[in-house]
C-alpha positions, -999 to 999 in steps of 0.1 A, spaced: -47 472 -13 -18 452 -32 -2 437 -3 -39 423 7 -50 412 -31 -13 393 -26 -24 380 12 -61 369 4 -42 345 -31 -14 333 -7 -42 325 24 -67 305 -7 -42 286 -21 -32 274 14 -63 265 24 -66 247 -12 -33 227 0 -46 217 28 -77 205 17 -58 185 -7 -35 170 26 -73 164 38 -87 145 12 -53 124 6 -50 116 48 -93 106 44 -81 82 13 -48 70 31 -71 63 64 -96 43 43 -71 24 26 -57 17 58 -92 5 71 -97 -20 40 -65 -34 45 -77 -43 83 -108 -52 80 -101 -77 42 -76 -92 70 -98 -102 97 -124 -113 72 -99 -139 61 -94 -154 97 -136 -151 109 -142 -166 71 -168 -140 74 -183 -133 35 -204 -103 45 -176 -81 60 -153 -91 27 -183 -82 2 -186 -48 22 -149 -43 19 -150 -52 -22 -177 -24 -22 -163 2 -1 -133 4 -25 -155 23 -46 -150 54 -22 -113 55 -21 -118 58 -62 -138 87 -62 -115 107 -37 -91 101 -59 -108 115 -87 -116 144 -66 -78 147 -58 -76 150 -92 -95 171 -103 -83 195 -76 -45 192 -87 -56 199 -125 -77 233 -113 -46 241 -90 -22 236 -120 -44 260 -142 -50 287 -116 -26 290 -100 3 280 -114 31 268 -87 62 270 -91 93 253 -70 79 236 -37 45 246 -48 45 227 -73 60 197 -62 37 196 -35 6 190 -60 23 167 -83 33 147 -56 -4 152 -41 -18 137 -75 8 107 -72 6 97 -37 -34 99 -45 -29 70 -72 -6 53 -49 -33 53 -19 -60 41 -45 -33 9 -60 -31 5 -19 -73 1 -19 -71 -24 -50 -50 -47 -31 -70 -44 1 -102 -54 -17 -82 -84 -34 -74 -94 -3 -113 -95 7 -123 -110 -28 -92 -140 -22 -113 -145 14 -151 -153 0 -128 -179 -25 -109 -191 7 -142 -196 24 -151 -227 3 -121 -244 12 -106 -261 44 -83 -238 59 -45 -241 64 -22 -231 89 0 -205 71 -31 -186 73 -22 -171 108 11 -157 91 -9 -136 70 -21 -107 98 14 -103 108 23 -93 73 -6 -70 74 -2 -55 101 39 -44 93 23 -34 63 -4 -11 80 25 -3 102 41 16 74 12 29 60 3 50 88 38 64 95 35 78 58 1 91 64 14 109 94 51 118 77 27 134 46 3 151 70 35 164 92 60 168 57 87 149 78 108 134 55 130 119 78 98 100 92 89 91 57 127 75 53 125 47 83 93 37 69 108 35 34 134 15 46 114 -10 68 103 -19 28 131 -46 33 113 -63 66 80 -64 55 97 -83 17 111 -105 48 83 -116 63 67 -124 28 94 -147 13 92 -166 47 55 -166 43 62 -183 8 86 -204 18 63 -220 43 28 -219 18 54 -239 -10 63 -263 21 23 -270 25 18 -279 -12 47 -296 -18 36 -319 16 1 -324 7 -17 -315 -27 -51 -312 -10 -33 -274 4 -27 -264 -30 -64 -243 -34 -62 -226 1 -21 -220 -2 -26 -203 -36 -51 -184 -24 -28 -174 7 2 -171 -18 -22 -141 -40 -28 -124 -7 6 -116 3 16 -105 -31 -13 -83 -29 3 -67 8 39 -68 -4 27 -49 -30 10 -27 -9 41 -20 7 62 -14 -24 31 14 -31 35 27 7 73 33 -1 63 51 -34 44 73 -8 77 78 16 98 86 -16 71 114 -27 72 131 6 113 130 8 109 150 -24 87 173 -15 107 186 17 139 181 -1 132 185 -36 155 153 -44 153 117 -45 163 95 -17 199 90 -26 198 54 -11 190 23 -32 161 0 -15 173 -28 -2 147 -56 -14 143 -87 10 115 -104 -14 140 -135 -26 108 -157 -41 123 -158 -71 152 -171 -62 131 -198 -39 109 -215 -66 142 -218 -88 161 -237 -59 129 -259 -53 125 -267 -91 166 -276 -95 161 -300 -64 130 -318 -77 143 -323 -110 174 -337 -93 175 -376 -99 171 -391 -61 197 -410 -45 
């Protein structure tokens, strides 16, 4: 009768796991989906799909909520201890991670209905590439959560470093616009928020990766992330050369 009282809490806190793996890969998938669609309502200049995408942010909010509420019952009832327990911390972090990852998707779709009023500019076609390395990543930490492969989780970490790449080119080339032509400046700006808002989204995709290297491992990825976002460093070099006296 003991060994099936112990069988019957083992089997329900399992099945409370993995409906907490459920409701984080439904969050991650809908995240994922924002991200996509906020993209290509940018390029068709289409203000219905990006009000639909600012709305539908409210439903990766309240699975988070649920998420959270689920991690606080788990923590009361049934106490976990070692793996257990990282496994629901880390449950209730990659959760706010996802959610930060919904944020930037619908700021992506808000920056479109501004962008609509304005003529577009070329660097506008960089911006799905960006996207898409960042969906990229996304979806090979949904699947290295969903499979607890933290060795998956670690090349998508480390591709971090491409997608900061990509970016600092993409600024470079917006900086080039409005430095040519002051009539770019709206649209570039508006350009230049949106692939802050997907390099962040990529920073919060590697918090993800470093929660599931945990989890298997119970340490942190002993590696330092190599960071490839040198704006900083580009906005300096273009302010020294304009306040250099011309020759």
């Amino acid at each position: 009768m003991t060994n099936q009282l112990g069988e019957h809490i083992v089997k329900s806190y399992d099945e409370e796991l993995a409906r907490l793996t459920s409701e984080i890969q439904r969050m991650g998938d809908l995240a994922l989906n924002e991200l996509e669609a906020a993209i290509a309502a940018v390029v068709e200049r289409d203000r219905d799909a990006a009000d639909r995408i600012v709305a539908s942010d409210k439903e990766v909010d309240n699975l988070e909520h649920e998420v959270s509420q689920d991690v606080v019952r788990l923590l009361a009832l049934r106490q976990p201890m070692a793996r257990d327990l990282r496994e629901v911390l880390a449950a209730l972090r990659i959760s706010s991670d996802i959610e930060r990852i919904g944020d930037y998707a619908a700021n992506v779709a808000k920056r479109a209905i501004a962008l609509n009023r304005v003529e577009l500019v070329r660097p506008v076609f960089s911006l799905p590439r960006l996207a898409k390395l960042a969906g990229e990543i996304i979806s090979e930490v949904l699947i290295a959560y969903r499979d607890r492969d933290a060795d998956r989780a670690l090349l998508a970490w480390a591709r971090d470093e491409e997608l900061d790449g990509l970016y600092t080119g993409m600024f470079r080339e917006l900086l080039t616009y409005m430095m040519e032509d002051p009539r770019n400046i709206t649209a570039c700006t508006h350009l230049l928020f949106m692939a802050k808002n997907i390099e962040r989204i990529g920073d919060h995709a590697t918090n993800i990766a470093e929660n599931i290297y945990f989890i298997v491992h119970g340490t942190q990825i002993a590696q330092v992330r190599r960071k490839g976002d040198t704006t900083a460093s580009l906005v300096a070099r273009v302010a020294d050369d304009k306040s250099k006296p011309a020759h």
